[in-house]
Each structure stands twice: as C-alpha cells, then as structure tokens.
N, C-alpha and C positions, 0 to 999 in steps of 0.2 A: 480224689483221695479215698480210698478204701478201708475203714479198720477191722481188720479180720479178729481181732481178740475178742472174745468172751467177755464179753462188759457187765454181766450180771451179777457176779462174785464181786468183781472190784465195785463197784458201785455199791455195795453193799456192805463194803467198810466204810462210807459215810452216810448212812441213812439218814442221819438229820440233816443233809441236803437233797436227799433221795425225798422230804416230806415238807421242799420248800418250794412251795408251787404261787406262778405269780397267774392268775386268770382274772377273764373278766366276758360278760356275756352281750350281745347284740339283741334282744329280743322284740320279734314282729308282732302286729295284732292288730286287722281290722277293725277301725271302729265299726258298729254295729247297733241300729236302729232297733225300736220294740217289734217295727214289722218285720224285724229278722233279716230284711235286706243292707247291704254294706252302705253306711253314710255317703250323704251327698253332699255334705256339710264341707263348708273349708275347714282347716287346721288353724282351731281354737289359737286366738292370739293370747287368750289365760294360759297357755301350755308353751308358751315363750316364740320367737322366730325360730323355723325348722332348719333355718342354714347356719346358725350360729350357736344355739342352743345347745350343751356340752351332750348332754343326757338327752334330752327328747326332742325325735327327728321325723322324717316320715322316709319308706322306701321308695317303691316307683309310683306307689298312686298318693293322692291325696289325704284317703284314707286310712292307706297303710301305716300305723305306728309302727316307730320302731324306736325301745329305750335300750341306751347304751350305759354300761355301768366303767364304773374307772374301776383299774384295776384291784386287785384283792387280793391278800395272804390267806384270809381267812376264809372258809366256805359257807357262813353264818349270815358272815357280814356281807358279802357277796347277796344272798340269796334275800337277806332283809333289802336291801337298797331296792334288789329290779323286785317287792312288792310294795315297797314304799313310794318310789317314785311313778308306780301303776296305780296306787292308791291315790298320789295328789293328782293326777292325772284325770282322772274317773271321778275327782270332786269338782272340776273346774269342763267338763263333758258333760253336766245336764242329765239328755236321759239315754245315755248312748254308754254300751258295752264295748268291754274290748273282746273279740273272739278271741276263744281257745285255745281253737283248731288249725292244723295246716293249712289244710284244703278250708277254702270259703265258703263264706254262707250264702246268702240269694245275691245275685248278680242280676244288674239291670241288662245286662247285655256289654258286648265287648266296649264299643263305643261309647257307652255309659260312663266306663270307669273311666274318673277323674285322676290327670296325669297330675303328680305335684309340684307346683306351683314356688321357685325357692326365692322370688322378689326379682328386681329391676336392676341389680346387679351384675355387672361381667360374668363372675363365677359363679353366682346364681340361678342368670342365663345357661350356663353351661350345664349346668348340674340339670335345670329345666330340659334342657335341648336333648341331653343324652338318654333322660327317658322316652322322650319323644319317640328316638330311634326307635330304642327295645318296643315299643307301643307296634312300631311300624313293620320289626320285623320278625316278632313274635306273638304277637298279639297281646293285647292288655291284660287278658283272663288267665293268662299265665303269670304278669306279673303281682294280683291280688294271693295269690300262694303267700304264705307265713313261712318261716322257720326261726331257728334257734341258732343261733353260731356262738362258738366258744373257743375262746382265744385262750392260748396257755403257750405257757413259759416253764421249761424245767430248770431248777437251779445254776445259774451262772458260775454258784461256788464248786458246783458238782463237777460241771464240766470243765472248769481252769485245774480241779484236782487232776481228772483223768486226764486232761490235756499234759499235764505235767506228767503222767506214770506212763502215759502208751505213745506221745506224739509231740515230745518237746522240739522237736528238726523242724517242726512245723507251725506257722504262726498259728495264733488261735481264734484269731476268726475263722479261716480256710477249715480248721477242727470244730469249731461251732458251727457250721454249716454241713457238713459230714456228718455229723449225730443229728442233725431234724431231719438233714434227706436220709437218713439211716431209720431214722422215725417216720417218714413219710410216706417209702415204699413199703415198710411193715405196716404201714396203715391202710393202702393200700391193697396191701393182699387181705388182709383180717377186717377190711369195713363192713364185710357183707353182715359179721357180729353184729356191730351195734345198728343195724337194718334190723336183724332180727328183734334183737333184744328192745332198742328201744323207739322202732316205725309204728307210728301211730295214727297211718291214713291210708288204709283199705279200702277208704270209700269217698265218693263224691257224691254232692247234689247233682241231679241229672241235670241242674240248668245253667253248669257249669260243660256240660257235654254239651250244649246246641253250636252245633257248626263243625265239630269235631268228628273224625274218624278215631273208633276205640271197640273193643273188641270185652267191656266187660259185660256183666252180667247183673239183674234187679237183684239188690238183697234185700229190700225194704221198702216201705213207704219213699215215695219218690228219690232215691239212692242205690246209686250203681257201684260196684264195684269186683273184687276177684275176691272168693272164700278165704284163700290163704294168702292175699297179698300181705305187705307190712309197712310197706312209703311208698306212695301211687305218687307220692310227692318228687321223689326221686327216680319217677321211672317217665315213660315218653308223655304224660300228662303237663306232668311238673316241669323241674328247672333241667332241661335238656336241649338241645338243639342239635340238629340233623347237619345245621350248616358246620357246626361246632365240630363237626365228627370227624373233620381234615385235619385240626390239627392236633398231631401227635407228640403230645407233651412230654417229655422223656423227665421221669423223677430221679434219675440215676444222681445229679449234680446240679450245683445252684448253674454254672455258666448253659447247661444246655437248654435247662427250666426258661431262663429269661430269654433266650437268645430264640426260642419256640416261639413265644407270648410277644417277643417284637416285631419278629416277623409277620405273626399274623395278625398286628396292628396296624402295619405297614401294606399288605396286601392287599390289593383292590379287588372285590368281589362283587361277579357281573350281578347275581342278583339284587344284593341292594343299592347296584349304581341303577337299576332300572325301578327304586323307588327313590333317588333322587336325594340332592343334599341340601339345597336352594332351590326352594320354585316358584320363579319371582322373588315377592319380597319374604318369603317363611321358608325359615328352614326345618327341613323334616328329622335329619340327624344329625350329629360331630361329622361323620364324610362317611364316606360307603366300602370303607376297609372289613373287612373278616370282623374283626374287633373295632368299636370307636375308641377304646381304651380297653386298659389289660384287664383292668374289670369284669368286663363283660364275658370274660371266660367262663363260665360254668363247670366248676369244678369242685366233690367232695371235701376237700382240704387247699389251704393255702399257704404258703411258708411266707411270713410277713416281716417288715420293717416298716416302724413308723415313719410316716414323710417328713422331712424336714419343710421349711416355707420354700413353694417353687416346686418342689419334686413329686413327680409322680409314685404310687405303691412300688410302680418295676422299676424307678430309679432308685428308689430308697435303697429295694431289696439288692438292687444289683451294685450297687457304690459301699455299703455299706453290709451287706451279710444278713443272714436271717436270726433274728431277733426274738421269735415265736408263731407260732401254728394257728389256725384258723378252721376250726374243723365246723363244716358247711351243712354237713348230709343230717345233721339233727331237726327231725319232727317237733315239733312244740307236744308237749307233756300235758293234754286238755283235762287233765286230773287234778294239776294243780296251778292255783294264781300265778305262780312264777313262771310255768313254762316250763320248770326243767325243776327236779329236789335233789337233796343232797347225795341220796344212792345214786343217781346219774352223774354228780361231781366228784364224788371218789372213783367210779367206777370209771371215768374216762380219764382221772388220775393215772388207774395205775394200769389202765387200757396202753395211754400213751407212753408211759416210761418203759410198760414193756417194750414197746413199739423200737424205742429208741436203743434199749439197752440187750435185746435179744441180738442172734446173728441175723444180717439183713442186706441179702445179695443183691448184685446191681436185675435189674426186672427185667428179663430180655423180652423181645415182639410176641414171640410165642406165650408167657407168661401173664401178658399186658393182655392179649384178648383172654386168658381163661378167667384174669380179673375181673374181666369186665359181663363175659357171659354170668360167672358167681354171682355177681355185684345182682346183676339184671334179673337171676333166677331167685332171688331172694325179696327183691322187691314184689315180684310179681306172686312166687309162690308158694313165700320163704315159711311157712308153719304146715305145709302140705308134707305130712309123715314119710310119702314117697317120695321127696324132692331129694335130690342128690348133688353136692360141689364135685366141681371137677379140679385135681391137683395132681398133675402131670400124667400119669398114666392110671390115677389111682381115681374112684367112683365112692364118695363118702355119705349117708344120710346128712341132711342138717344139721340138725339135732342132734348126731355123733358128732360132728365134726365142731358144733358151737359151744358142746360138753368137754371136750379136746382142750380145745382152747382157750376155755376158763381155766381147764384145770392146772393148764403150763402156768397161767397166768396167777391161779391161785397161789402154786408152788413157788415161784418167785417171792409172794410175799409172806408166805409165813415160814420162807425159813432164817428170816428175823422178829428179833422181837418188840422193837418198835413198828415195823410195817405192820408184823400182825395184830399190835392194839389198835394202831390206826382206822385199818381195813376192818378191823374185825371180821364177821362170817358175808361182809358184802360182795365178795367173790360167788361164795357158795349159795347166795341169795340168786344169782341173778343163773347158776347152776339150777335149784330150784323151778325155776322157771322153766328152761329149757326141759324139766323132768317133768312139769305141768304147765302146757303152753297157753292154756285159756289165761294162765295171769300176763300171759307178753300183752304191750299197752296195745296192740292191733286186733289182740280179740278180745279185750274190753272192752273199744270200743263200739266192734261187731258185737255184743253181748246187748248191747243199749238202742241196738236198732231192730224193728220189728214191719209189721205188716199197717202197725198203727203209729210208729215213731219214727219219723225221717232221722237219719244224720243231722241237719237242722235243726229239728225240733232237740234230738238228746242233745248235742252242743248249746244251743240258746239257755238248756236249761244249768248249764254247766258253767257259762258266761253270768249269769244272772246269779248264781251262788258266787262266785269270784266275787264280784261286786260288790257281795255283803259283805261278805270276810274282807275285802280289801278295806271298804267303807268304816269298818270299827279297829284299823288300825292308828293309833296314836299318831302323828306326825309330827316327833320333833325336829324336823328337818323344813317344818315348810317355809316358814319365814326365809329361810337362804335360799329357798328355791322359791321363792318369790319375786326376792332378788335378782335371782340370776333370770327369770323370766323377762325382766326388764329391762337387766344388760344385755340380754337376746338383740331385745330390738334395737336398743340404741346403738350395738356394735353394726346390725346389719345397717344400717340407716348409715352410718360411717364408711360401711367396704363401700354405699351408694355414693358415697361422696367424693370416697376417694378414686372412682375411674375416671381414666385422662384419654382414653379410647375407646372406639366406637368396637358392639362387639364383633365385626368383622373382623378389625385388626387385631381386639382382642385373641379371636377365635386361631388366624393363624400363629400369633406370637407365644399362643399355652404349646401348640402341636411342635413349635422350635423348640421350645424351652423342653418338653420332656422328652424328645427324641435321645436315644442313649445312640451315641454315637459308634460305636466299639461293632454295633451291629445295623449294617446299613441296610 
C-alpha cells in the first residue's frame, strides 16, 4: 500500500497528537576499572540477574551494561530514570565507571573479553550460546562497541484519525504499517543527518586496532582515527558485517522486510558451517545460517513488535504489524550521564514525524546503494568542507545539503503553533551547528584529544565526572529497585526450575516454535 497524499497539512490539524510521542531508550556502557581498562569482574549480583531483571541487563559481553527504561510520554521523566537507575547502579559497582564513549576503552585483547554469562537456564543457555556465535564470527572487540537505541512511537490517535480521512477501504493495521515503512525509507535516505549532527566517534584507541586492517590515521596520543569522520562506530570498524552485505533488505513493505530476514535465518552459510555448531560436547553457535536469529541483523533502524510469550521479534512483527521504531545508528553522547539530552529527544522527535509525514517513495536498487555510499561518506568524511552527497544526478556539500534539510524540517514545525512552542529554536540550533561545525559532538570530541591526551585518557576523565554528578543524585526509587533486584533472582532461579528439557531438545523445539511458516 502506497499513500501518495501530502500528510503534512492534514496532520497538522491535530497537533496535540502530532506531540504525543510514546519512547523509551536501551543505553550501553562498559563498566570500567581505575586502570582504565574494561572490567573483568562478573555482573554484580547488587545490580539484580541480567536475564530477568526489567531495567538492567548486559549486551554481548559480561561487561557491557546495558539499561532499559519503560516507556515515557514525557522527555524529563524519560531522561531522569536512565540517570537514576545509572546512579543506583554506580552505588552498588564499588570502584568501577561506566564508559561514556562508543568506542572502548583499553581492551585486554579479543580473547579476553568476557562473553555474558545469563545462568543455567534453557533460555539462558540460549541467550549465552548466541553470543557465543557473534564472538566466533565477528570477533568480540567488535562487540564491546556501545550505543544508544531509541524506540519511538508516533500517536496511535494520529494515525486512526488519518487512517479514517485518506484509507478507510483499508484495515488499519495494513495503514499503520505503511506510515513507519513510509518513515523508515525517509529515514533511510536522511540518516546520513543524524551521522552528522550527532556521531560522536572519530576515534579509536589503537589497541582496539591490533589484528585489524584499517586505513586511519594518529591524531593523538595513542588514537587513531579520520579528521573528518563522525561514527567510526557505524562504519567497517563497528556494527557492520561483510557477510551481512548479501542480504538485501527491501524497506518498501512489512511482507518483503520479514520475508528478507527469514530467509536469511534459514540459509546455510558455508563459512560459519566451517566454524561449526557442536564440537563434541560445546557448542559454538544457535546453527551456522546467515543469521542465528533475526537479531543479528545489523541494521540502522528496526520497525518493532513486542513479542508476545513464545514469539520471536520477526514473529511478533509479522503476525501482528509494526508497533514502533528502533532507531540503532545513535553514538552515546560522552557529554552527558545519560548518553543522550533532551535536544537529541526533540530533535529525533520531529526528525521522525517528518520522516513519516513528508512524501516517501518506494526506494528503488539504484537509490538504495546511493544510500548507502551517503550513509558511508559521512561516517568516514562527514564534516570535510569538500565532502559531497550524492542524490540522483545531482552533487551537494554536506553542510548544504544538512542545512536543506533542517530547514524543510524546520518549516514543517513552525507553521503551527503549538509545534513551534514545543520545538522552539531546536531545529535552528542544530542549523547552528552545521554553520559552526567544531560544535557537532565529533569535533568536540577531537578538540579533547591532543599529543598529550589519549581518547582514553579525555573519556576516563569524562566517566569520572559522570560518577560524581550521578553519585549526589537523590534516589527515591531505590528501595523498589531493591526489590526488584531480588525478584531478578528469585524469578531466574524459577525459569531454572521450571525446565523439563535438556538443552538439545530445548534448542531445536525454540528454532520450530519461531519458524514463521508463510515463508519456507
């Protein structure tokens, strides 16, 4: 389904749905020793079990935190929680920081980093087992990388109104799927923006390069990277894969999206069947398909459905419609304790309702690599004066092209007047920027590194300030999350109890259960 109307104007006769946004944030962060290198420590049982625990989890390694907030109306209250629950976190962690920064801080070496650990349970195991993979066929130093993810929801009342005024023939879930992948592909074309505006890892520790081919350059006391990069996180350093490069996700429509993603769950791919699924008694991965689950896709954004019990994400999404976005490609913000402040929550506000509400054609082959060259030329080059996007035949500066597109964006919201109290001048702030590039968060950072200051060292010291500030925050919340630290365990201690199979059986009766049938 296509909706070719101009949805700007009409959506603009209910702006107080246009300003009822449901979000909520996923934020990473190594923990991190005084000697600056990433903990070795297990995952503090004062910080609850990491398989059960609502809010605080870990990603692929043992060290990686990672706190989840429940959802939010409000962007205050949003942004208090994931400093709050970093705050009880950091009291019950001793003498360990949480990092900043995307990019990691000293690394024992690949092997070193510790894969996390989620107990003696089936899905446990499972959860265990799947990083395993990723360990085995991406290496681990890849997955000690941070980011930021940010889930959002545009009004449900919004979209039953316009569902009613442009698309009553048509059910409305099939219409609520058609406006996020209508937002998806406009997200797509315009992510190379929020790269610019807010990539904040230019650089790495060089001892994060040993074993690696890479092509940067020393800017500093032991830190490498590109003058004008802006997320070295989101370029072939970071969350990428080469093997990943086959399959061609098509964002046109939910049925193609899933039908991509299963296939290449289902595909047997020779190189990781020649590192093996069972060897002997240990296994190295879930099986040796493209993907061990749809997860493991690496991709800028995600169109989501929560899972119901039993269902996998692609079952959810595919039985059931898309629900809300998942936007991936966000750097952590080493500026401030949360990781991300509220100019980055408005501004991916009305980022995404443009996204959704501007015209947004289906993305043909041709289109999809110049995406993706942009995407790539920004990462690598994105604040280089002479760096040019490419959009069809036409050859733009960046920096015109990222002033361009605030300004459509501006314009959308101040020609009401509730958007424009909302937004107030944060459009033209982040305008601002692009008119003075030393304030994008990529050459701040570069600003803090010198011939006598690693990357390291300005981050540690940046980690160490968080700390305090998070440290003399009040916590009326800890007594409940005390509690809940201790319903952690005693749930997980329960999933132990209640398996009736071994996880072999286990293992093939999850890969029946979430097989979606519809695509064999």
């Amino acid at each position: 389904m296509i909706i070719t109307d101009n949805l700007l104007s009409k959506a603009k006769e209910n702006s107080d749905d246009l300003l009822e946004f449901h979000q909520g944030v996923e934020k990473e962060g190594l923990r991190v020793g005084e000697d600056k290198y990433a903990s070795k420590r297990e995952h503090s049982e004062k910080l609850g079990h990491k398989l059960t625990h609502p809010y605080i989890t870990t990603d692929y390694a043992e060290n990686l935190l990672e706190f989840v907030s429940p959802v939010f109306t409000n962007n205050k209250e949003l942004l208090d929680f994931i400093a709050d629950i970093q705050a009880f976190a950091l009291k019950h962690m001793d003498s360990e920081y949480i990092w900043p920064a995307s990019m990691p801080c000293y690394l024992a070496g690949d092997k070193e980093i510790p894969i996390a650990s989620f107990g003696e349970s089936n899905v446990g195991k499972l959860k265990t087992l799947y990083r395993m993979g990723l360990g085995y066929r991406y290496g681990r130093s890849m997955q000690s990388i941070a980011g930021m993810h940010f889930n959002f929801s545009i009004s449900r009342s919004l979209i039953s109104k316009l569902h009613q005024e442009l698309a009553s023939e048509v059910e409305l879930v099939e219409f609520t799927n058609a406006m996020y992948f209508k937002m998806i592909r406009n997200f797509r074309r315009h992510s190379w923006l929020l790269l610019y505006l807010f990539g904040s890892s230019p650089v790495v520790d060089e001892k994060f390069l040993e074993g690696k081919i890479h092509a940067l350059d020393k800017l500093g006391k032991d830190t490498y990277g590109k003058k004008y990069a802006t997320s070295l996180r989101m370029g072939g350093l970071g969350y990428t894969s080469t093997a990943q490069e086959d399959i061609s996700v098509c964002y046109n429509q939910l049925d193609t999206y899933v039908k991509t993603l299963e296939s290449a769950r289902k595909r047997p791919f020779a190189p990781y069947e020649k590192i093996g699924v069972k060897v002997g008694d240990e296994y190295r991965q879930l099986n040796a398909n493209l993907l061990q689950i749809d997860n493991e896709f690496y991709s800028p954004l995600r169109p989501k459905r929560t899972a119901r019990s039993g269902e996998s994400a692609l079952q959810a999404l595919h039985a059931h419609g898309v629900e809300y976005i998942e936007v991936r490609l966000l750097d952590l913000n080493p500026f401030v304790a949360e990781g991300i402040n509220e100019e980055e929550v408005k501004f991916l506000q009305a980022f995404l309702t443009y996204c959704m509400l501007d015209e947004s054609p289906e993305i043909s082959s041709k289109e999809c690599d110049e995406i993706t060259n942009n995407f790539k030329l920004v990462v690598e080059d994105g604040r280089n004066p002479e760096a040019k996007l490419s959009f069809g035949d036409d050859q733009v500066l960046v920096h015109t092209a990222a002033k361009q597109l605030l300004e459509s964006i501006d314009k959308f919201i101040s020609g009401d007047e509730k958007l424009s109290s909302y937004y107030g001048d944060g459009v033209k702030e982040q305008i601002a920027k692009v008119e003075n590039p030393e304030e994008l968060f990529s050459a701040r950072v570069l600003s803090l590194i010198d011939e006598d200051t690693s990357f390291v060292d300005a981050m540690f010291e940046l980690a160490k300030k968080h700390k305090d500030e998070l440290l003399k925050r009040p916590l009326e919340r800890e007594d409940a999350w005390l509690e809940l630290v201790e319903k952690s365990h005693i749930e997980e201690k329960e999933i132990v109890g209640q398996d009736a199979d071994n996880f072999d059986n286990f293992l093939t009766k999850y890969f029946e259960k979430i097989n979606i049938k519809d695509y064999p």
